[in-house]
Jmol script that loads the backbone (N, CA, C; Angstrom):
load data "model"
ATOM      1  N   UNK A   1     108.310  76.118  93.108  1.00  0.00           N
ATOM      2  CA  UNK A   1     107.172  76.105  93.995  1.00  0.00           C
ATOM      3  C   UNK A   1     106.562  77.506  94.001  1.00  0.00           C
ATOM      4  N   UNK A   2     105.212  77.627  93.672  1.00  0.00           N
ATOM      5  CA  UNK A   2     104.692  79.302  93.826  1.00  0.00           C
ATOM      6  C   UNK A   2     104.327  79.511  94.859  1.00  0.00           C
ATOM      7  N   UNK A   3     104.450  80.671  95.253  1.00  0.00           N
ATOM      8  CA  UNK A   3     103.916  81.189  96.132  1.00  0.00           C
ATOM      9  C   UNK A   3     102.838  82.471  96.259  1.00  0.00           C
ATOM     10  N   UNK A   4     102.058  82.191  97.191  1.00  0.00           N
ATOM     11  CA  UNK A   4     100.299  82.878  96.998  1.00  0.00           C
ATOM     12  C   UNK A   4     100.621  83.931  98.861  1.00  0.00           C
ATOM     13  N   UNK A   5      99.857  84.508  98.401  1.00  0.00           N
ATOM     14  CA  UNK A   5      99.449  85.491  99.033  1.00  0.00           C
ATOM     15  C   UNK A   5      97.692  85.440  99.558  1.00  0.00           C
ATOM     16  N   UNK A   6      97.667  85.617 100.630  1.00  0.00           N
ATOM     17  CA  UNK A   6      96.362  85.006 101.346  1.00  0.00           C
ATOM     18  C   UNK A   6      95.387  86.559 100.779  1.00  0.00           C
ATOM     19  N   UNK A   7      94.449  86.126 100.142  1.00  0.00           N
ATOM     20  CA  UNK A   7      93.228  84.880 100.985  1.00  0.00           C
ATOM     21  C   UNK A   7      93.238  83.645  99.736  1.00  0.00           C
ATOM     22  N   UNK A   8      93.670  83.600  98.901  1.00  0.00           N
ATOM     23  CA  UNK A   8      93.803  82.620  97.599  1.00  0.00           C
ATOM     24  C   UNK A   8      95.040  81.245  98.254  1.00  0.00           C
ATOM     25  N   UNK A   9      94.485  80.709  99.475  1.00  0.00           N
ATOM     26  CA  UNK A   9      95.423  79.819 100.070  1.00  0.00           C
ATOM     27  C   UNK A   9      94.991  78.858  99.698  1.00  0.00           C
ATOM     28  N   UNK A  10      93.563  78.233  99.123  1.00  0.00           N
ATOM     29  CA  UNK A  10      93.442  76.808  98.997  1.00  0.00           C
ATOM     30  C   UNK A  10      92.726  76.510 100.313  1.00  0.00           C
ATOM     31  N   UNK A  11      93.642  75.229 100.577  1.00  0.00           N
ATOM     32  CA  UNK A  11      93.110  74.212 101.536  1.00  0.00           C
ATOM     33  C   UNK A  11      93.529  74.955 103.410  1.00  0.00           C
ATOM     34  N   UNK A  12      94.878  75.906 103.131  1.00  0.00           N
ATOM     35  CA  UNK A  12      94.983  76.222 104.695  1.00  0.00           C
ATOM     36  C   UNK A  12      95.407  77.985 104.293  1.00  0.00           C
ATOM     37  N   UNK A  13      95.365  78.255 105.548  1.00  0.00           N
ATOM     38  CA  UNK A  13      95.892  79.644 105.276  1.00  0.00           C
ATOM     39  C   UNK A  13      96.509  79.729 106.823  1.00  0.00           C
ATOM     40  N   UNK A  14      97.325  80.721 107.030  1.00  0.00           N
ATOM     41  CA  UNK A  14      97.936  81.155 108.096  1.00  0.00           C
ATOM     42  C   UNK A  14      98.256  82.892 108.337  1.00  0.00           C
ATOM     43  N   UNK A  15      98.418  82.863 109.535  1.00  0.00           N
ATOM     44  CA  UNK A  15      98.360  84.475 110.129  1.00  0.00           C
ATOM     45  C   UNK A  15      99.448  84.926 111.268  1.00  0.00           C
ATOM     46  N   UNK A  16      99.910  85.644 111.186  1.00  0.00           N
ATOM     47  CA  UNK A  16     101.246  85.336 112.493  1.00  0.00           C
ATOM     48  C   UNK A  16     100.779  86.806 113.470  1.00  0.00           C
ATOM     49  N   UNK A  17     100.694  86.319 114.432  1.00  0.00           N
ATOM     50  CA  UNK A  17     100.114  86.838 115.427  1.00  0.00           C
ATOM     51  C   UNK A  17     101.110  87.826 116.661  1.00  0.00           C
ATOM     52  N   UNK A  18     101.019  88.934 116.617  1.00  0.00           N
ATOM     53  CA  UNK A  18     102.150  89.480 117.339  1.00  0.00           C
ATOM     54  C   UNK A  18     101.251  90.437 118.318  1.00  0.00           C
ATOM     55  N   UNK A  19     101.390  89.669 119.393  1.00  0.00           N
ATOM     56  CA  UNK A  19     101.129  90.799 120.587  1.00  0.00           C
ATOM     57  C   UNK A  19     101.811  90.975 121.420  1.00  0.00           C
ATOM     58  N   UNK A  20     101.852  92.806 121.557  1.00  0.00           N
ATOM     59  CA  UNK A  20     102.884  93.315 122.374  1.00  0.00           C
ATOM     60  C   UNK A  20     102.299  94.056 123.575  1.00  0.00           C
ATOM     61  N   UNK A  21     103.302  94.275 124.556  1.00  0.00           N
ATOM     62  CA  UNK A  21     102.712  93.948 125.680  1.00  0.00           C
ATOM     63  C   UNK A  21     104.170  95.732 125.582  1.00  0.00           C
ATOM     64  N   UNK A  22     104.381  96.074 126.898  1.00  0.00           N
ATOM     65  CA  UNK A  22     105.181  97.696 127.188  1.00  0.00           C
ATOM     66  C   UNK A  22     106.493  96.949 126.930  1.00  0.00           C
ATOM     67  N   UNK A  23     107.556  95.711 126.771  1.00  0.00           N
ATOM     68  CA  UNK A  23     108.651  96.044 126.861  1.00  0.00           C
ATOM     69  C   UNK A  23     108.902  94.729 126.248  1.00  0.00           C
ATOM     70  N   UNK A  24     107.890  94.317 125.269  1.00  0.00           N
ATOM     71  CA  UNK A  24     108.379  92.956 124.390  1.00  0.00           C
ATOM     72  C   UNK A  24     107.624  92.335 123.504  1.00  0.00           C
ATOM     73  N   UNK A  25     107.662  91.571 122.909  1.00  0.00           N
ATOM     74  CA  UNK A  25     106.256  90.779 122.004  1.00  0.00           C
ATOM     75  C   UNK A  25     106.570  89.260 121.746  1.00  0.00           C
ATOM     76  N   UNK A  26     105.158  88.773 122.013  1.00  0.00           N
ATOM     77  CA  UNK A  26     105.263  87.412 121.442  1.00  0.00           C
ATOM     78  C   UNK A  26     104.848  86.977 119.921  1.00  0.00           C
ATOM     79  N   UNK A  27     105.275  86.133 119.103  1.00  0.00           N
ATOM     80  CA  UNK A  27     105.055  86.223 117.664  1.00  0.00           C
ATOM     81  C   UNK A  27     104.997  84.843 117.766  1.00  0.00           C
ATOM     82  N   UNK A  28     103.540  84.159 117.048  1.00  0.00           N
ATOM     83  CA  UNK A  28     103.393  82.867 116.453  1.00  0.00           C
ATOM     84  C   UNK A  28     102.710  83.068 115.044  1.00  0.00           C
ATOM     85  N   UNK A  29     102.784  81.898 115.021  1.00  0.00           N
ATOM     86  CA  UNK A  29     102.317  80.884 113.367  1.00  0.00           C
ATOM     87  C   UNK A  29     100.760  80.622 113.935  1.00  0.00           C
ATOM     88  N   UNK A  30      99.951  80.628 113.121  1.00  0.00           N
ATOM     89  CA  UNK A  30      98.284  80.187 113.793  1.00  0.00           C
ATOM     90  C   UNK A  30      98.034  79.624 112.037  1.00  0.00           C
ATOM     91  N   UNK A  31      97.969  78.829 111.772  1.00  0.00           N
ATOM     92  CA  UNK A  31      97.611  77.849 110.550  1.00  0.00           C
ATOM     93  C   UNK A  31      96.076  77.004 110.646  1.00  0.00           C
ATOM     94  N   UNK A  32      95.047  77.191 109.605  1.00  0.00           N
ATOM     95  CA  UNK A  32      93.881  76.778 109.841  1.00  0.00           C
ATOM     96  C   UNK A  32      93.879  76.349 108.224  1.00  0.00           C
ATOM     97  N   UNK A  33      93.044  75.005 108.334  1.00  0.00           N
ATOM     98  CA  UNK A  33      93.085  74.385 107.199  1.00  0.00           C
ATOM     99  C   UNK A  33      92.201  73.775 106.950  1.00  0.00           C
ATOM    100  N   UNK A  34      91.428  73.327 105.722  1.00  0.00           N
ATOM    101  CA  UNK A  34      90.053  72.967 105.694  1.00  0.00           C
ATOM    102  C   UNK A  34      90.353  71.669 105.143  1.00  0.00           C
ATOM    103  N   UNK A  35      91.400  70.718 105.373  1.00  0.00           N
ATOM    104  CA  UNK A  35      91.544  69.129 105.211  1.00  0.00           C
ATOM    105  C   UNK A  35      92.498  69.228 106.030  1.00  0.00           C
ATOM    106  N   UNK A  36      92.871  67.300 106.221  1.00  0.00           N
ATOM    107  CA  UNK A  36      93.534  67.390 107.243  1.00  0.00           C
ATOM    108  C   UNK A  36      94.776  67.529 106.213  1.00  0.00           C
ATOM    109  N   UNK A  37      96.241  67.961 106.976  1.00  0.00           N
ATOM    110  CA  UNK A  37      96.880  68.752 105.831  1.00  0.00           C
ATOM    111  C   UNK A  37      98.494  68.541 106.476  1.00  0.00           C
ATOM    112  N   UNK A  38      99.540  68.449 105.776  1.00  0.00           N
ATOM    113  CA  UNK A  38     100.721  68.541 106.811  1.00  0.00           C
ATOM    114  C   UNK A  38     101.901  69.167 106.050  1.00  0.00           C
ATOM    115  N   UNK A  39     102.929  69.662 106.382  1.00  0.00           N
ATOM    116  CA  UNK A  39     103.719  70.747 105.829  1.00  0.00           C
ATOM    117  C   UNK A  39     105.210  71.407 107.003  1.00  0.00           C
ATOM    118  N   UNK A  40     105.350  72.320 106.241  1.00  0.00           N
ATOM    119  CA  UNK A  40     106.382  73.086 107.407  1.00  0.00           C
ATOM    120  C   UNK A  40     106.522  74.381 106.898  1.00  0.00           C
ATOM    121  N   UNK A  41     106.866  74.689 107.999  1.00  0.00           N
ATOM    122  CA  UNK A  41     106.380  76.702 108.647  1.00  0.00           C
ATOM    123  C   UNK A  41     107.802  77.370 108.493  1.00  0.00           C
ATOM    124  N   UNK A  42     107.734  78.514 108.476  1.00  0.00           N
ATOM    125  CA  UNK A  42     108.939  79.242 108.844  1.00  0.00           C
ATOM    126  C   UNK A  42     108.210  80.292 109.307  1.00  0.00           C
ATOM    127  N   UNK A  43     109.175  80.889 110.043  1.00  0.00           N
ATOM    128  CA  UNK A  43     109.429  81.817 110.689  1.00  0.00           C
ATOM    129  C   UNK A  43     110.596  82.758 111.070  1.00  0.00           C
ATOM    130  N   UNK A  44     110.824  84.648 110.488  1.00  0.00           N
ATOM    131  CA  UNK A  44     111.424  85.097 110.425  1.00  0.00           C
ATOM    132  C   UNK A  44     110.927  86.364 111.191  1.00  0.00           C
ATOM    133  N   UNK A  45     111.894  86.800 112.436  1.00  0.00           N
ATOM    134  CA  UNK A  45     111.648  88.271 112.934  1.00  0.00           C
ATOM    135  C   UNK A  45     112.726  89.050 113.117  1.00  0.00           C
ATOM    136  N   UNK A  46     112.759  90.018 112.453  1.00  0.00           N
ATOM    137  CA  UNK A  46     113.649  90.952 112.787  1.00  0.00           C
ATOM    138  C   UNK A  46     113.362  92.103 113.418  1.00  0.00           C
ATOM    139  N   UNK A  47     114.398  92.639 114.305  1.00  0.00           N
ATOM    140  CA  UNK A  47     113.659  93.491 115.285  1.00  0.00           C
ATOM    141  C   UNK A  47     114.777  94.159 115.417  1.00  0.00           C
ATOM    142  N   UNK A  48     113.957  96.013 115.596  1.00  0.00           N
ATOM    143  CA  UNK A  48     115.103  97.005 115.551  1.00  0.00           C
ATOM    144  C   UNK A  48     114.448  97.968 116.478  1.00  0.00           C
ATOM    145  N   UNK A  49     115.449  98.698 117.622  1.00  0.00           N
ATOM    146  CA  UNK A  49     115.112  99.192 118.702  1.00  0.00           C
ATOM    147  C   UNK A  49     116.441  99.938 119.340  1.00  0.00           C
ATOM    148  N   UNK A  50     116.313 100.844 120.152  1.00  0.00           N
ATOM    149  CA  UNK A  50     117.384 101.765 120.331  1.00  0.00           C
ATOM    150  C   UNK A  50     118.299 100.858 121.066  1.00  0.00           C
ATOM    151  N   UNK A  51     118.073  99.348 121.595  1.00  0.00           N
ATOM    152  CA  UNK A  51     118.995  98.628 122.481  1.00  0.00           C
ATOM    153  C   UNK A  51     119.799  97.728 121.258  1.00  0.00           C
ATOM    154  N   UNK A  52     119.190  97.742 120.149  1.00  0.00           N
ATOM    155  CA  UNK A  52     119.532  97.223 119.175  1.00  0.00           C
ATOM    156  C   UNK A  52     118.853  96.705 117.932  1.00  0.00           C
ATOM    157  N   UNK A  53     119.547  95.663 116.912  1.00  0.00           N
ATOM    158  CA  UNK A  53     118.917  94.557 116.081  1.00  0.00           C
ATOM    159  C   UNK A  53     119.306  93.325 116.215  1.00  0.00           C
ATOM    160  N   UNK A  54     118.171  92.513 116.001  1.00  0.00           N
ATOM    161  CA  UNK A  54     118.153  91.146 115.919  1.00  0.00           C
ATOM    162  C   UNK A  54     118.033  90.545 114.890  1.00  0.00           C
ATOM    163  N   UNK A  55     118.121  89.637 114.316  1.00  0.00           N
ATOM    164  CA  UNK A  55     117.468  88.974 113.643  1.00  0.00           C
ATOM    165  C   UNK A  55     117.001  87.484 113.685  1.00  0.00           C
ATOM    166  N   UNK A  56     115.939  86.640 114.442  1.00  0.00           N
ATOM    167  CA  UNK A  56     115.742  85.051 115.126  1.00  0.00           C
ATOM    168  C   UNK A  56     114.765  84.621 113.749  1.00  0.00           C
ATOM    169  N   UNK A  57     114.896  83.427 113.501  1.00  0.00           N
ATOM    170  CA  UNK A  57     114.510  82.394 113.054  1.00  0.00           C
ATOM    171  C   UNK A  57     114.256  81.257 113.618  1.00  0.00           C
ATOM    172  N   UNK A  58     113.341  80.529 112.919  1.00  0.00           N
ATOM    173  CA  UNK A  58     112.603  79.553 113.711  1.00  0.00           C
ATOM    174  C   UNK A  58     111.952  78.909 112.284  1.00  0.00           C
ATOM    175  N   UNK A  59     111.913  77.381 112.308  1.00  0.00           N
ATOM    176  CA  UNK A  59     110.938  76.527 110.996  1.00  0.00           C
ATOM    177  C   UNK A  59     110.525  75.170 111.840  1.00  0.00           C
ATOM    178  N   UNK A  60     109.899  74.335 111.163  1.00  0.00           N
ATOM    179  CA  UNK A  60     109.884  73.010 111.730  1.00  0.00           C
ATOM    180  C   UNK A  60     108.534  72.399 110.814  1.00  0.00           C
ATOM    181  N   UNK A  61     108.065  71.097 111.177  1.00  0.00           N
ATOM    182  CA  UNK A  61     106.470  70.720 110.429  1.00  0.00           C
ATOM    183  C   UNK A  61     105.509  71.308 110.912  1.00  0.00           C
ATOM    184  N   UNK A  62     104.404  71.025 111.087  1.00  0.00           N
ATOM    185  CA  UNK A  62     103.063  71.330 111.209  1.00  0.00           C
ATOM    186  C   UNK A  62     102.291  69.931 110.333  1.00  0.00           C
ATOM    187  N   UNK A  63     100.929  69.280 111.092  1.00  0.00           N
ATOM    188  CA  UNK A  63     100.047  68.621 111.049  1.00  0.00           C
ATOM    189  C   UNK A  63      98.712  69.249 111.550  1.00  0.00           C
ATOM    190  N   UNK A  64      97.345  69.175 110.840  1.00  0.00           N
ATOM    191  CA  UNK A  64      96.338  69.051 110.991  1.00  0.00           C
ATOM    192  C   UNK A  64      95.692  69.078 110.560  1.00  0.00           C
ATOM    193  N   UNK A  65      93.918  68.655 111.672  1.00  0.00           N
ATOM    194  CA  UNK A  65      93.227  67.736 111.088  1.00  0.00           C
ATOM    195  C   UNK A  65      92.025  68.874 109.852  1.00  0.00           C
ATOM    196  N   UNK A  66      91.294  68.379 109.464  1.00  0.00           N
ATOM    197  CA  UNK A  66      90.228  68.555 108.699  1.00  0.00           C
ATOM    198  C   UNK A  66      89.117  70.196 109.471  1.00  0.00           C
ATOM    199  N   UNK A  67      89.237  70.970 109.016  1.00  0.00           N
ATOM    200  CA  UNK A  67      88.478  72.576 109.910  1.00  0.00           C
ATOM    201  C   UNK A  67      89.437  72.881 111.073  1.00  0.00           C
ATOM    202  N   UNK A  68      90.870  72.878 111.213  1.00  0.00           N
ATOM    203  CA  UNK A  68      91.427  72.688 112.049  1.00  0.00           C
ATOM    204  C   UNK A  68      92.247  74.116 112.417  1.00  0.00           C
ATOM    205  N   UNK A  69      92.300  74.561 113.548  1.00  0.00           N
ATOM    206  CA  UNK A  69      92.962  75.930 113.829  1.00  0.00           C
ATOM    207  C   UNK A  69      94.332  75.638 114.646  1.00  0.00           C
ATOM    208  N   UNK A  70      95.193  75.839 114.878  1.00  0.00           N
ATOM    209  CA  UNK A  70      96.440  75.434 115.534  1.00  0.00           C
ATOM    210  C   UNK A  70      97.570  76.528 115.057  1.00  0.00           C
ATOM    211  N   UNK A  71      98.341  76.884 116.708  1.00  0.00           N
ATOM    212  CA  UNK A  71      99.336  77.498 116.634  1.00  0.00           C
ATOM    213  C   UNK A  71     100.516  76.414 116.125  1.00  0.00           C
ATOM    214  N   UNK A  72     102.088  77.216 115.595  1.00  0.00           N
ATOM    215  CA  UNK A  72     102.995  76.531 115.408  1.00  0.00           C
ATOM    216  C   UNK A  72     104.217  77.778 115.764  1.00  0.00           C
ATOM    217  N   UNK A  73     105.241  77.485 116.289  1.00  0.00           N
ATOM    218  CA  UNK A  73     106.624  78.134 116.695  1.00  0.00           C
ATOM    219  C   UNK A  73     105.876  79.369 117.337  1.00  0.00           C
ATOM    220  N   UNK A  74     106.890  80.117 118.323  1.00  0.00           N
ATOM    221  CA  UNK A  74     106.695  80.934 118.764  1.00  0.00           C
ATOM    222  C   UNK A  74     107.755  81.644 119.606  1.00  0.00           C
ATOM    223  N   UNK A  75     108.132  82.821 119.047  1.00  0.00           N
ATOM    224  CA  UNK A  75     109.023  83.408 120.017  1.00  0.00           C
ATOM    225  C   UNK A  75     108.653  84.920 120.515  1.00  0.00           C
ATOM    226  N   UNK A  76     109.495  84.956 121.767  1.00  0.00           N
ATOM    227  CA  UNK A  76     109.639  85.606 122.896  1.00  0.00           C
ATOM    228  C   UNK A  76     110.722  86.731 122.440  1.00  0.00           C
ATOM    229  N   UNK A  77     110.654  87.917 122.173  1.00  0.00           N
ATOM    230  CA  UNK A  77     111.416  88.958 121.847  1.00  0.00           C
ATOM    231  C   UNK A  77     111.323  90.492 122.883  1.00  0.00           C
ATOM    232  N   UNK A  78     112.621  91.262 123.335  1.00  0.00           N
ATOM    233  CA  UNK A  78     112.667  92.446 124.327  1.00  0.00           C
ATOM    234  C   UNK A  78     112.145  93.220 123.008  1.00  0.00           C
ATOM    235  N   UNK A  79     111.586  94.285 123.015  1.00  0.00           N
ATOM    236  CA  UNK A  79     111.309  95.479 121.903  1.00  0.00           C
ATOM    237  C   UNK A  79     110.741  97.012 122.823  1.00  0.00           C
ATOM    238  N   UNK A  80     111.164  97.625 122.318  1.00  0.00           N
ATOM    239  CA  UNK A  80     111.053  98.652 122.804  1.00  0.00           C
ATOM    240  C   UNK A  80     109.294  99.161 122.717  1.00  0.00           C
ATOM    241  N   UNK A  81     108.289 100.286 122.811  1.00  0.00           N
ATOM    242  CA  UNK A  81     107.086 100.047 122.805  1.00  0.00           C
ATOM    243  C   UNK A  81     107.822 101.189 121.622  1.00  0.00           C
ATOM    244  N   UNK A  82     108.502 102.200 120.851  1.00  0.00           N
ATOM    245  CA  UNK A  82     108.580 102.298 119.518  1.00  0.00           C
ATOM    246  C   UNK A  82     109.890 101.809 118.709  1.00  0.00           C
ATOM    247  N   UNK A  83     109.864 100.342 119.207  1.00  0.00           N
ATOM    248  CA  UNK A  83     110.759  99.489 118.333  1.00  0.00           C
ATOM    249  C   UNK A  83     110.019  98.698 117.398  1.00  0.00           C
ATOM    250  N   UNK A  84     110.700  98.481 116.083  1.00  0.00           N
ATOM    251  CA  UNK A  84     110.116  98.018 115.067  1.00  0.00           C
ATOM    252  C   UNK A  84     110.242  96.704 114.679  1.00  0.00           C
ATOM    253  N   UNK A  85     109.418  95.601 114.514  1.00  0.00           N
ATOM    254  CA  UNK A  85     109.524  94.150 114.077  1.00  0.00           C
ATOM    255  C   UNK A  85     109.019  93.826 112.862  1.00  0.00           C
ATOM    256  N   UNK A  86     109.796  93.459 111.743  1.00  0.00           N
ATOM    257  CA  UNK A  86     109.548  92.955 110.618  1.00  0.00           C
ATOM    258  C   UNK A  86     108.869  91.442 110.581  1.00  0.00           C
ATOM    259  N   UNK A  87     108.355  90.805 110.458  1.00  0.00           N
ATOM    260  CA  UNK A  87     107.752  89.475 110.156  1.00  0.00           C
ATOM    261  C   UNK A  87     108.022  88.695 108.905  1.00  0.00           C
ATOM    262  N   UNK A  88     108.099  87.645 109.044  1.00  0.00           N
ATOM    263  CA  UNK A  88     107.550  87.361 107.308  1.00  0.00           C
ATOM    264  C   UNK A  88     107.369  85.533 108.078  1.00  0.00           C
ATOM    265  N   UNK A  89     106.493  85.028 107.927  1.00  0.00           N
ATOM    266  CA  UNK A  89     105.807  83.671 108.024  1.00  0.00           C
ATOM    267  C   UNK A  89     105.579  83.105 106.782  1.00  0.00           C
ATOM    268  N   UNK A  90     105.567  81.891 106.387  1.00  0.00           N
ATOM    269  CA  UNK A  90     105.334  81.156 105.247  1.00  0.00           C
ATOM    270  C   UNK A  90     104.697  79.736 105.783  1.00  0.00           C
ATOM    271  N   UNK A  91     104.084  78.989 105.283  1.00  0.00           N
ATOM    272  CA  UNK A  91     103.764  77.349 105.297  1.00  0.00           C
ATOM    273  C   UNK A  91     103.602  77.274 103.577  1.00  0.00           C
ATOM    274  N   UNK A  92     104.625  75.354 103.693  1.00  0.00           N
ATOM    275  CA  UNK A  92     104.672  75.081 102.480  1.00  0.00           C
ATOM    276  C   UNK A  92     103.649  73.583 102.600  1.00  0.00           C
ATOM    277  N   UNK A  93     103.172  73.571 101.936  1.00  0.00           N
ATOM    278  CA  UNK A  93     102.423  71.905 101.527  1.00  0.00           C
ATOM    279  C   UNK A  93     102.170  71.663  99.801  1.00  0.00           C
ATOM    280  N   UNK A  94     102.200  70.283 100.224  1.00  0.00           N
ATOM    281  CA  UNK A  94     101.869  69.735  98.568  1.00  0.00           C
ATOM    282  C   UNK A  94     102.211  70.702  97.356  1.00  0.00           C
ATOM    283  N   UNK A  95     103.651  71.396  97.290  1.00  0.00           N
ATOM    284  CA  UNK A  95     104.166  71.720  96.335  1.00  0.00           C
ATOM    285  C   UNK A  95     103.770  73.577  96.366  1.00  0.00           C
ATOM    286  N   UNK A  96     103.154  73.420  97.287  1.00  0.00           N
ATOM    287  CA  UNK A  96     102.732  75.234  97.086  1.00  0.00           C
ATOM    288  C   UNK A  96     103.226  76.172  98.694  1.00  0.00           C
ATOM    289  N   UNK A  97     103.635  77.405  98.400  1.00  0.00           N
ATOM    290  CA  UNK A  97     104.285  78.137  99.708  1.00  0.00           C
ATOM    291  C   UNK A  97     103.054  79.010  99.522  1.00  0.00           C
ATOM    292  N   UNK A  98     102.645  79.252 101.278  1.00  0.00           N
ATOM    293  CA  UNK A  98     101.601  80.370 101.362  1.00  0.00           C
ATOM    294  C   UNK A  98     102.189  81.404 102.428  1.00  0.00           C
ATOM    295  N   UNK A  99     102.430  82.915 101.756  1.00  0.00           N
ATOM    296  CA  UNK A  99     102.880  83.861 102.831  1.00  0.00           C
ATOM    297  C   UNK A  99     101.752  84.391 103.820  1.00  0.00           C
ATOM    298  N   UNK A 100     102.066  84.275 104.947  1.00  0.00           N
ATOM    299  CA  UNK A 100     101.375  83.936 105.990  1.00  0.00           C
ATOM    300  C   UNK A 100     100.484  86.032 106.068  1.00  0.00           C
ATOM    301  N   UNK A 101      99.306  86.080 106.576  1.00  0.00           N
ATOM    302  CA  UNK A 101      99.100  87.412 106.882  1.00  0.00           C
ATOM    303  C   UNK A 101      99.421  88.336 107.982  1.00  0.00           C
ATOM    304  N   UNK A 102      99.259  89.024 108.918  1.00  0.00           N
ATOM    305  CA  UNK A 102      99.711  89.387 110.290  1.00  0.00           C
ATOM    306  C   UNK A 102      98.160  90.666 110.976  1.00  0.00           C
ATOM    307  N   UNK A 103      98.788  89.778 112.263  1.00  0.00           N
ATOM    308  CA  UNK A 103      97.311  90.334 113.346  1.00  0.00           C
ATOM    309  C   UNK A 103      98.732  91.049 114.565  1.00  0.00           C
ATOM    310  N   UNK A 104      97.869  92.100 114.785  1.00  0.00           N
ATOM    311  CA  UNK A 104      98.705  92.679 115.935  1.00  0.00           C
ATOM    312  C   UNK A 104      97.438  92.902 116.586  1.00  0.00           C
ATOM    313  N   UNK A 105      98.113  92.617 118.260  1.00  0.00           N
ATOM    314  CA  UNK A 105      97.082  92.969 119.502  1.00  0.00           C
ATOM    315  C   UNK A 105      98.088  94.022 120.398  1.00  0.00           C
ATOM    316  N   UNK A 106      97.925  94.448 121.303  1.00  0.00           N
ATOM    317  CA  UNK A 106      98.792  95.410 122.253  1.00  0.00           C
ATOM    318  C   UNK A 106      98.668  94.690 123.742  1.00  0.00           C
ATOM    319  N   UNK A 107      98.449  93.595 123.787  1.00  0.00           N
ATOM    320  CA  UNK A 107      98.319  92.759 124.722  1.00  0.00           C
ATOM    321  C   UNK A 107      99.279  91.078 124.898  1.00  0.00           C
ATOM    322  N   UNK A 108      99.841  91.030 125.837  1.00  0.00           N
ATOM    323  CA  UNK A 108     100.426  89.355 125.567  1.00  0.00           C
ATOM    324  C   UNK A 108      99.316  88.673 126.465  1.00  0.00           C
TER     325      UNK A 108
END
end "model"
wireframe off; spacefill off
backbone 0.3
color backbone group
């Protein structure tokens, strides 16, 4: 199965969204697709901070429709405000894996 690197996604693309807030961050899947389209996500965060490391995982499906924007998984992580979180997001469909891009806000 190949895997692409956005913006050469085809039919969907995805972006994993991490906003952090003074003493934690939330991290989702946001998948937008220009047919209706169905598949499954992963999700990997690792997180390193003077209280420690983690490492959480998270996958499951995903469905939608035709111009369609939709979150998928999402977790809740402590991080320090200079603790560090690695990402890596993927969605697979119809034989192809797309590595997901990343948006940071400083806000939850």
């Amino acid at each position: 199965m190949p895997t692409i690197d956005l913006p050469a996604a085809g039919p969907a693309t995805c972006i994993v969204v991490e906003s952090r807030s003074l003493d934690g961050a939330r991290i989702a899947v946001r998948i937008t697709t220009s047919e209706a389209l169905s598949g499954r996500y992963s999700l990997q965060v690792r997180k390193s901070d003077a209280a420690g490391s983690a490492v959480m995982e998270q996958a499951g499906g995903f469905a939608t429709g035709a111009g369609e924007t939709r979150g998928f998984g999402q977790v809740l992580v402590s991080v320090a405000p200079a603790g560090e979180l690695v990402l890596d997001a993927r969605i697979a469909f119809n034989g192809t894996t797309v590595r997901c891009g990343h948006q940071r806000t400083d806000s939850l």
